[in-house]
C-alpha positions in Angstrom: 0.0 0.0 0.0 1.6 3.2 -1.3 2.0 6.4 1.4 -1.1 8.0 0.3 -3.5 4.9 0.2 -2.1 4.5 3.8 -3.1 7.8 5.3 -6.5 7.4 3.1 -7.3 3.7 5.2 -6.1 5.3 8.5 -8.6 7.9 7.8 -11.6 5.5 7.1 -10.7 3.5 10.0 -10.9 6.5 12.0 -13.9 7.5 10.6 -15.5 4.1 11.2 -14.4 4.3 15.1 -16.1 7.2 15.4 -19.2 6.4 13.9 -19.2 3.2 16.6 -18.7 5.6 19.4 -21.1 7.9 18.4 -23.7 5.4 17.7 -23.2 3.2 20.8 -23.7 6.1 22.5 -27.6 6.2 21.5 -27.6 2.2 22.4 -29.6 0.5 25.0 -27.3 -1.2 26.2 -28.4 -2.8 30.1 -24.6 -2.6 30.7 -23.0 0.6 31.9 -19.7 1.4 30.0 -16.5 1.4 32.1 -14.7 4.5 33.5 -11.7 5.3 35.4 -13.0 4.7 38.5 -13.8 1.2 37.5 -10.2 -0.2 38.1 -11.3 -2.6 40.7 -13.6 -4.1 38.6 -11.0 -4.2 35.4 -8.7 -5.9 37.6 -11.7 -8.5 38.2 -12.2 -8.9 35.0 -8.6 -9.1 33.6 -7.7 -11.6 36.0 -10.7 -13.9 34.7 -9.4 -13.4 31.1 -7.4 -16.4 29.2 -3.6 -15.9 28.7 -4.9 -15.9 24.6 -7.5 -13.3 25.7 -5.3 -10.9 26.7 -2.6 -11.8 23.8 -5.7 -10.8 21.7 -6.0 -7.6 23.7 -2.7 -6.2 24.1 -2.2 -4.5 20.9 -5.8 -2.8 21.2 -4.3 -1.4 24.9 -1.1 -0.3 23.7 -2.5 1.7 20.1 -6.0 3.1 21.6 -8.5 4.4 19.1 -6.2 2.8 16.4 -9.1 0.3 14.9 -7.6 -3.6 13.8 -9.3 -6.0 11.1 -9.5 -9.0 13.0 -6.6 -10.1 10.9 -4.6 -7.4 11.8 -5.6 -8.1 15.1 -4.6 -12.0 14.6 -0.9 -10.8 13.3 -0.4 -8.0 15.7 -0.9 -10.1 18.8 0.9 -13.6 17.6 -2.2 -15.7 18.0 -3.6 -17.8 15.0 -6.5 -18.2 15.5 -8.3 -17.5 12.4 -10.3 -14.2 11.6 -13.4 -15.8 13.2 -11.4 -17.4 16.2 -10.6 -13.7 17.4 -14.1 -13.2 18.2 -14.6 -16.5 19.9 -11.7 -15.8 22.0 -13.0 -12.4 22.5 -16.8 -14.4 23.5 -15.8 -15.4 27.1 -14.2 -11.7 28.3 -17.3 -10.2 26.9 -19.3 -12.4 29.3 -17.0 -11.7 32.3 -17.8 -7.8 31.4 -21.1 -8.5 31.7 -21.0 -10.3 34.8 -19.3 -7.3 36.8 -22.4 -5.1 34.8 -19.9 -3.4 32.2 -20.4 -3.5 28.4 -17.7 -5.0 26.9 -14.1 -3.3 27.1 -13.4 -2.7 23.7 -15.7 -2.0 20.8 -16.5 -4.2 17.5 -18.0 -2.6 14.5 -18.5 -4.2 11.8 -17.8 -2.7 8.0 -18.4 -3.5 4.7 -18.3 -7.5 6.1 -15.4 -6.6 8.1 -14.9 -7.2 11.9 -12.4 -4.2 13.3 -11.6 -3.9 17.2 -10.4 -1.0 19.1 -10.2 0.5 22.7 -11.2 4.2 23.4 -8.2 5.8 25.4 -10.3 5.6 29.0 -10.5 2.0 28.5 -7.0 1.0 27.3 -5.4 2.9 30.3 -7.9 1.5 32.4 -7.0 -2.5 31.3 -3.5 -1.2 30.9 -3.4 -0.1 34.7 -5.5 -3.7 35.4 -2.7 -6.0 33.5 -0.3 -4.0 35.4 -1.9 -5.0 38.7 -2.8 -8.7 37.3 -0.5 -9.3 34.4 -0.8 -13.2 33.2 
């Protein structure tokens, strides 16, 4: 991909992220998102996550708003998995969100039949501060 196709993706991508955080926003969700103050909780959570769970999540932390095709995803973290196996690795964290009554910690909009995944910057820094706290 040549320099200016490169900035011209980044740009969608960024465009797409924003549309899911705009959008969610209006969803009736039963499941509050998480904030800073949820770090307890986070820790919870991350500690309940597989070892390939948080491989999976690790780029999304370190790069937040930056949004990953789950093959980029797949690539980025080392796992192989398959394009549809990051979302069933991704399956089980969502529930253990859901049991501590958080939506899920990163986001998941789906474009043009793509999956993409990213973290806003208030919950990469919060599941950064929770690995750092938990770690494995």
């Amino acid at each position: 991909m040549t320099g200016g196709h490169q900035v011209e993706e980044v740009g969608r991508r960024l465009r797409i992220a924003k549309e899911e955080i705009a959008a969610r926003a209006f969803r009736k969700y039963p499941w509050p998102e998480w904030d800073r103050g949820d770090l307890g909780l986070a820790a919870h959570v991350w500690q309940r996550f597989t070892a390939a769970a948080k491989t999976e999540l690790r780029p999304l932390l370190a790069r937040p708003m930056l949004v990953w095709s789950a093959a980029e995803l797949m690539v980025a973290a080392g796992v192989r998995t398959g394009r549809h196996g990051v979302a069933g690795l991704l399956s089980k964290p969502a529930e253990h969100c859901k049991d501590v009554n958080r939506a899920w910690c990163w986001y998941f909009p789906t474009h043009a039949g793509v999956q993409y995944y990213f973290m806003t910057p208030v919950q990469a820094e919060l599941f950064r501060r929770a690995d750092e706290l938990v770690g494995y």
